[in-house]
Each structure stands twice: as C-alpha cells, then as structure tokens.
Backbone as a ProteinNet text record, in pm:
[ID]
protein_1_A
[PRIMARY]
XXXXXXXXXXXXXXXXXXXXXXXXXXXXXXXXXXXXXXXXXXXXXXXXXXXXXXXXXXXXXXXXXXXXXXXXXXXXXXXXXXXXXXXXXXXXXXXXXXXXXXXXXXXXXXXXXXXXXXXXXXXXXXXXXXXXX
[TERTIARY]
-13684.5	-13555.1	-13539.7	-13574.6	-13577.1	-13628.6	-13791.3	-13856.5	-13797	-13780.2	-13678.2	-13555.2	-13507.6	-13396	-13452.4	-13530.3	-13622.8	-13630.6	-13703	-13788	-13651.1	-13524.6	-13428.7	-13346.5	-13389.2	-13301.4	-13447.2	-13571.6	-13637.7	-13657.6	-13670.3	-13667.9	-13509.2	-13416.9	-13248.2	-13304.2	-13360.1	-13407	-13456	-13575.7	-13658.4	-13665.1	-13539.1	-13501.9	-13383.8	-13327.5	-13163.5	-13218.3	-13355.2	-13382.7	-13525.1	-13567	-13635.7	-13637.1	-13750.3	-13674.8	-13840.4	-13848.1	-13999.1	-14068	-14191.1	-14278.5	-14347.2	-14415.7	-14470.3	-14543	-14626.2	-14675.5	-14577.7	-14445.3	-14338.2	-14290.9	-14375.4	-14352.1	-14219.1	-14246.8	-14104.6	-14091.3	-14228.9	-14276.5	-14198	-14151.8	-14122.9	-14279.1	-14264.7	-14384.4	-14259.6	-14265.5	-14255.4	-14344.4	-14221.6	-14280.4	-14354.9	-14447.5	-14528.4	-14435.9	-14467.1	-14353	-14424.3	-14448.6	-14491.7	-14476.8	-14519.6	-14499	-14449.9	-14373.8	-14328.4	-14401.3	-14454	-14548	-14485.9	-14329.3	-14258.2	-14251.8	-14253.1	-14300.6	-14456.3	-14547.7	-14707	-14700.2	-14634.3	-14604.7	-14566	-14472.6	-14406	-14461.8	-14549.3	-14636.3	-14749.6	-14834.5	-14917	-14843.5	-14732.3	-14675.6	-14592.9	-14601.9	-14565.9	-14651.4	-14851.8	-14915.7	-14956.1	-14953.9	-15012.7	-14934.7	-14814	-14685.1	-14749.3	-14780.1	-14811.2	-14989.2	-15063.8	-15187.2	-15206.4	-15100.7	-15125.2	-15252.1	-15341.5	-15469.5	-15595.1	-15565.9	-15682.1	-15728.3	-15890.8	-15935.9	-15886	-15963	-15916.2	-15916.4	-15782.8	-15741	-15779.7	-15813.9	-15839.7	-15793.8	-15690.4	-15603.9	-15711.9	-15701.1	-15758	-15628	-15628.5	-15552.3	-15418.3	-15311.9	-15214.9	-15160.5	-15102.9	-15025.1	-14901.6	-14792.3	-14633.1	-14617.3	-14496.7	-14440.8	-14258.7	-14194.8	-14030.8	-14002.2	-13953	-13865.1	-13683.4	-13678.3	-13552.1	-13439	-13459.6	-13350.6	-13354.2	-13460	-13508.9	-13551.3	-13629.7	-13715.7	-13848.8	-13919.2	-14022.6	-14135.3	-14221.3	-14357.7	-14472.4	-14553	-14654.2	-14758.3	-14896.8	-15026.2	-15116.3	-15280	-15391.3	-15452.5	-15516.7	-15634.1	-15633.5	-15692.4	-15700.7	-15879.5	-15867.4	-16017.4	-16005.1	-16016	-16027.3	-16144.8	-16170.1	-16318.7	-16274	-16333.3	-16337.4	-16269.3	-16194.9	-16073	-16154.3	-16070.3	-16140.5	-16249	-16228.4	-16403.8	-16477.2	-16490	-16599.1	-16663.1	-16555.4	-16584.7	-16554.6	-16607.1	-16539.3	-16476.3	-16390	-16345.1	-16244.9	-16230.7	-16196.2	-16087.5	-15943.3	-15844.1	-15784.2	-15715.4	-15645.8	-15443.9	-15357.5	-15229.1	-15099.5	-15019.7	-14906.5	-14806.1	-14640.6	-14533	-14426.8	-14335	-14177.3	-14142.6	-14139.1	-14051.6	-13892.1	-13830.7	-13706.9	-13623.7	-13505.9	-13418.9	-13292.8	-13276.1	-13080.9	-13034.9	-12956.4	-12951.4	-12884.4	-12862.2	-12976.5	-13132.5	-13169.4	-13319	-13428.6	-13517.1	-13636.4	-13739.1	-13830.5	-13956.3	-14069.8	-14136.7	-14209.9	-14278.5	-14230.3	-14264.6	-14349	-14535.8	-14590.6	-14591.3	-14625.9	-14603	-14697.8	-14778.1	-14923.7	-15063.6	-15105.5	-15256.7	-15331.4	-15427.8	-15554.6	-15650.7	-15674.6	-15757.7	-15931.1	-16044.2	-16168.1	-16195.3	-16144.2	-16167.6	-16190.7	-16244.5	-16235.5	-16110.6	-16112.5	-15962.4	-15820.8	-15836.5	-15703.6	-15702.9	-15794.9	-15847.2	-15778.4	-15847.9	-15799.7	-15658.6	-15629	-15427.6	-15367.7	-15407.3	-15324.5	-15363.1	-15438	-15508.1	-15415.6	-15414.5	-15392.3	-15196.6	-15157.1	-15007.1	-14992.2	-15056.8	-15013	-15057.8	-15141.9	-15115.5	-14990.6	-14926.9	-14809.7	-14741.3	-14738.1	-14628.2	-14672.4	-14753.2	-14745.3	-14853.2	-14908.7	-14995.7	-15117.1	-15225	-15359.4	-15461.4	-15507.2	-15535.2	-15719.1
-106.6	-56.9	90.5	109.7	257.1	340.8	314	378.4	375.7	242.8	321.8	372.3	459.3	504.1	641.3	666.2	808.3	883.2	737.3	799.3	818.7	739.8	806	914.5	950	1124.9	1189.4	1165.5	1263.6	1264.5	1211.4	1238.6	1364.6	1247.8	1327.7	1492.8	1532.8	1660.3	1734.9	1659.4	1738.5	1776.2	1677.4	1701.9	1805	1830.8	1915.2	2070	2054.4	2194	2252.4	2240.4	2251.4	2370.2	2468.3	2570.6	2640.7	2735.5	2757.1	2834	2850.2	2977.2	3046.3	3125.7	3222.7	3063.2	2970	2914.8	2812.5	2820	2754.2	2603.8	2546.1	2430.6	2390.3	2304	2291.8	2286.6	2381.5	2334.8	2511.1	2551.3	2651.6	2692.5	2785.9	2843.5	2869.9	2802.6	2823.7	2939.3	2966.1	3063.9	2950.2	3011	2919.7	2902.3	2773.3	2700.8	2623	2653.3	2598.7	2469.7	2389.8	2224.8	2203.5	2147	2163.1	1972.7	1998.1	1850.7	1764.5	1707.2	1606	1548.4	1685.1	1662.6	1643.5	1703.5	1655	1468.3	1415.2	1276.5	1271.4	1252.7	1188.6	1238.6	1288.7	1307.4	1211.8	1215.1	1080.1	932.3	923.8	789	740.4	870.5	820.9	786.1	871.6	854.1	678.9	680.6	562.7	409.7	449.9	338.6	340.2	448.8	420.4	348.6	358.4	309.7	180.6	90.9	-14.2	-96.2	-66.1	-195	-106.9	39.8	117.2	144.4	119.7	89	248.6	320.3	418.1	549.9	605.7	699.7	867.6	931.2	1095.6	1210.2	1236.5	1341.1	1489.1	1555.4	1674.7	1800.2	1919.9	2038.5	1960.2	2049.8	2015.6	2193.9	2189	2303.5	2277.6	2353.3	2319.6	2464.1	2469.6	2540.9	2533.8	2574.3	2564.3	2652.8	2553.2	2640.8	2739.2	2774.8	2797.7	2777.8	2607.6	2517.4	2464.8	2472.6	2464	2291.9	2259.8	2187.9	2209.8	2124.7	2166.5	2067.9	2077.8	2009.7	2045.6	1923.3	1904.8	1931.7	1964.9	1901.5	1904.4	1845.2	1835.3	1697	1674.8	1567.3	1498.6	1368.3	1244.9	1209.4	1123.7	1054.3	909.3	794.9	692.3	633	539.9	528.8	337.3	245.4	191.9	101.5	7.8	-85.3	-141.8	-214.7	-299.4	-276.1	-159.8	-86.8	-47.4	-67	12.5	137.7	196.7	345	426.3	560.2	687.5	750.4	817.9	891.4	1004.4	1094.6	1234.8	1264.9	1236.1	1241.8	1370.9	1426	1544.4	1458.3	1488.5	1459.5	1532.7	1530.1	1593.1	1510.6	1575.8	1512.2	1665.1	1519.3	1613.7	1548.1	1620.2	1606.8	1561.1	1456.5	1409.1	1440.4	1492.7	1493.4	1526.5	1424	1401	1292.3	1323.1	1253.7	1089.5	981	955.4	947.6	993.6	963.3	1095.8	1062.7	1208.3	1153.7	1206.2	1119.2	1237.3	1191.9	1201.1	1119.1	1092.6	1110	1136.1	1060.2	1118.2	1066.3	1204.3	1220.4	1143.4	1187.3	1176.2	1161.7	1059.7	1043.5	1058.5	1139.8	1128.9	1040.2	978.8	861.7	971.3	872.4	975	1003	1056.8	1087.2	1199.9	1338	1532	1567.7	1432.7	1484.1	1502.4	1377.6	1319	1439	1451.6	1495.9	1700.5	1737.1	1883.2	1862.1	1746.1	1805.4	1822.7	1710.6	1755.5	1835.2	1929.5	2067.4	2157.7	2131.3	2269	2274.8	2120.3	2117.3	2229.9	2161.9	2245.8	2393.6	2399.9	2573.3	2610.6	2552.2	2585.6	2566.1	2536.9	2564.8	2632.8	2681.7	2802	2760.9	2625.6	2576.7	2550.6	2642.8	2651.2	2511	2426.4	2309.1	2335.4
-14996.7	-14955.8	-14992.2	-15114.6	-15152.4	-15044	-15059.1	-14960.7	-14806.5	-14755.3	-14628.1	-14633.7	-14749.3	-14721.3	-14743.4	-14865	-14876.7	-14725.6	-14678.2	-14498.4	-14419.4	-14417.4	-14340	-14376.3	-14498.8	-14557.1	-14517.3	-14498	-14493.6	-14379	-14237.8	-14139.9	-14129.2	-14140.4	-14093.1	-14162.3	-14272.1	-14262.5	-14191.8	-14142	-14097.3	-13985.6	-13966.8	-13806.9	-13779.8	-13887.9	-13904.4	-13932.9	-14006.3	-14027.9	-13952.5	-13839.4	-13797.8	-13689.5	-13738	-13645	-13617.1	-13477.9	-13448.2	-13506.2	-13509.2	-13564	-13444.2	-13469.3	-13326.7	-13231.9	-13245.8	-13171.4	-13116.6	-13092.7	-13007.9	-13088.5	-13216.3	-13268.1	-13332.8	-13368.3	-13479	-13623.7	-13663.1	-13821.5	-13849.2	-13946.9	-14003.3	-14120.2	-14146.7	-14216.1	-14353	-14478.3	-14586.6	-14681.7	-14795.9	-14925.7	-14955.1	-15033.5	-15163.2	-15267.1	-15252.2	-15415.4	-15508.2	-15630.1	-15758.1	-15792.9	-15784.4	-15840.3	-15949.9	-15995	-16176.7	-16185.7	-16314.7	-16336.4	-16294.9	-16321.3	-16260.3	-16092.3	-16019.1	-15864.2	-15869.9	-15969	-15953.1	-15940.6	-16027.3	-16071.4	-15974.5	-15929.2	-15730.2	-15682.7	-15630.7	-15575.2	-15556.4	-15679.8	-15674.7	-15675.3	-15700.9	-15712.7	-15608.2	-15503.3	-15410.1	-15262.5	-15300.9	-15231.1	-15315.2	-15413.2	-15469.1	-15412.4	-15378.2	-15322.3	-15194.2	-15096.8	-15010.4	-14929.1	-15070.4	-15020.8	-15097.4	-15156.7	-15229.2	-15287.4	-15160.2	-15129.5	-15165	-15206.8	-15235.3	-15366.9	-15407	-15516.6	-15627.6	-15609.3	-15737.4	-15621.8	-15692.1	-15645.9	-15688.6	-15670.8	-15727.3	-15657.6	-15727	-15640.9	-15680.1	-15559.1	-15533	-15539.4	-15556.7	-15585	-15460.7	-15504	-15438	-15398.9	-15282.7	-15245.9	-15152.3	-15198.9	-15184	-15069	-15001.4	-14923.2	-14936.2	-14933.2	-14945	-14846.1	-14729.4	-14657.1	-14633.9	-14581.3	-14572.2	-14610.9	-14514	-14577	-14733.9	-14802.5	-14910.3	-14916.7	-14822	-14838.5	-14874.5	-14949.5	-14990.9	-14950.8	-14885.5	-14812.7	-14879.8	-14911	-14998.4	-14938	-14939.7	-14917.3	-15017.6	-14946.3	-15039.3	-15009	-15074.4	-15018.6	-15189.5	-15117.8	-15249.8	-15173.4	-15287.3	-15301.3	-15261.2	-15189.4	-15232.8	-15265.6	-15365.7	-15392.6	-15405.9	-15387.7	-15352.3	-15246	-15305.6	-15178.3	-15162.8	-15039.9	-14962.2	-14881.2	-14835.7	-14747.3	-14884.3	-14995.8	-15051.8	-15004.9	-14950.3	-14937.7	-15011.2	-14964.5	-15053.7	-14974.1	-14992.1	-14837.7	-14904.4	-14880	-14868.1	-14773.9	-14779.9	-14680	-14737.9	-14640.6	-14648.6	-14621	-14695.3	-14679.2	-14639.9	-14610.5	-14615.1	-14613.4	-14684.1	-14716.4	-14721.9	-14757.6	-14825.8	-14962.1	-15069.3	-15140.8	-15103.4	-15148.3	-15155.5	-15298.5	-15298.3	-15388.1	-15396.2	-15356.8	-15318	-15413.1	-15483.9	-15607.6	-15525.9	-15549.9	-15685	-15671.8	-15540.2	-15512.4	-15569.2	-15582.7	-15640.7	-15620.1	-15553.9	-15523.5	-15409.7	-15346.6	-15275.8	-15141.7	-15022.1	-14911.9	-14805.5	-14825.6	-14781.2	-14628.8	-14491.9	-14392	-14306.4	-14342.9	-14287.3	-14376.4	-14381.6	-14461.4	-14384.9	-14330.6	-14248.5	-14273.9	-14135.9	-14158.5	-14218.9	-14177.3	-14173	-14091.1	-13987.4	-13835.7	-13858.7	-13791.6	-13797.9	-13745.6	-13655.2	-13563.4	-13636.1	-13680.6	-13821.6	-13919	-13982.9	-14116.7	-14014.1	-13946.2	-13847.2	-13838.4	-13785.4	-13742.2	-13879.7	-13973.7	-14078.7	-14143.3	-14162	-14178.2	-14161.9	-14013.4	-13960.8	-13929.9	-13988.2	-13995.9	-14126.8	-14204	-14323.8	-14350.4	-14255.6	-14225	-14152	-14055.8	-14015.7	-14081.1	-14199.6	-14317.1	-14397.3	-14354.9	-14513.5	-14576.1	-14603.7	-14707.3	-14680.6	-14751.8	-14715	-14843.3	-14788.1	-14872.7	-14819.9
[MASK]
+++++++++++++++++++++++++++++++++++++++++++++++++++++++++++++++++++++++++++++++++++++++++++++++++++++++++++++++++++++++++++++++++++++

C-alpha cells in the first residue's frame, strides 16, 4: 500500500513538473545533487523492495540530479549475483526520490533488464537529466 501510494505522488510529479530540454522530451536536465547517507539507504531499500526474489545485491556508485521543481532523480547500476537465474548481471537504474511527509523513500523507475537496448535507454535517460552513471 505504501509503495502504491509512493508511485502515485511520484508519477502526479513527474507529470506536474515536466518541462523540455533541447531534444523536444519531457525529461528536464537537473544540477548535480549530493546524496546525504540517509537517501544512500532509500535508495538501496527501495531497489531491494523492488527486486524481492534476487540473491545478493551490490550497489555500484550512485549519481543524483535535482531539478527545478526540486525533485531529485537517482541513477547507477546494482549487481545481482545470484536468484533464481544464478546469474550475475550488471543493470543500470533510475528513480525519484520521494519526500512528502509522512512518506521518504525511494522509487525506482526503471531497472534495466540485460538487454544493450534496456541497459542504453536507461543510460542515456539519465543523461537527460543531468546524470552521467
């Protein structure tokens, strides 16, 4: 329940503040914004909520963007190493930070599967925000 209410304040955002950059989209290009350890923590605990069934997790560097409206959008890539595929796999992510009291958390957008394709859009989303991962 939490989590779908997170996802309906973070959509109603992202949809209220959405405004173009030179390539006609609807992503704004954010400042660089600093993580304070507490968003590092929602961060992983909120990619970790979202991959339940995956064996061990290893978060890779993280990089933030804050736009305008003063939202702030995450990226960076995790590890999964085992699960159920006994794979390893190398995904690249993106999200929003949530924090509208009483909620604080993290929101992730998009996990790239292991596709180039998957793994490229969300790449190159988070270059349209500002955030080079």
């Amino acid at each position: 329940m939490k989590l779908a209410i997170s996802i309906s304040l973070l959509m109603s955002a992202i949809l209220a503040g959405c405004q173009s950059i030179d390539s006609g989209d609807n992503l704004e290009r954010g400042a660089p914004y600093e993580l304070s350890a507490r968003e590092t923590r929602a961060v992983e605990k909120g990619l970790r909520e979202q991959l339940p069934y995956e064996g061990l997790l290893l978060f890779g560097p993280m990089a933030a963007s804050k736009n305008s409206k003063g939202h702030v959008s995450v990226c960076g890539t995790l590890t999964a190493m085992g699960g159920y595929s006994g794979i390893v796999s190398k995904r690249p992510y993106v999200g929003m930070m949530v924090n509208v009291k009483p909620l604080f958390g993290f929101v992730p957008i998009v996990i790239a599967d292991e596709s180039t394709t998957g793994q490229s859009a969300v790449i190159l989303t988070c270059r349209r925000m500002g955030i080079t991962i």
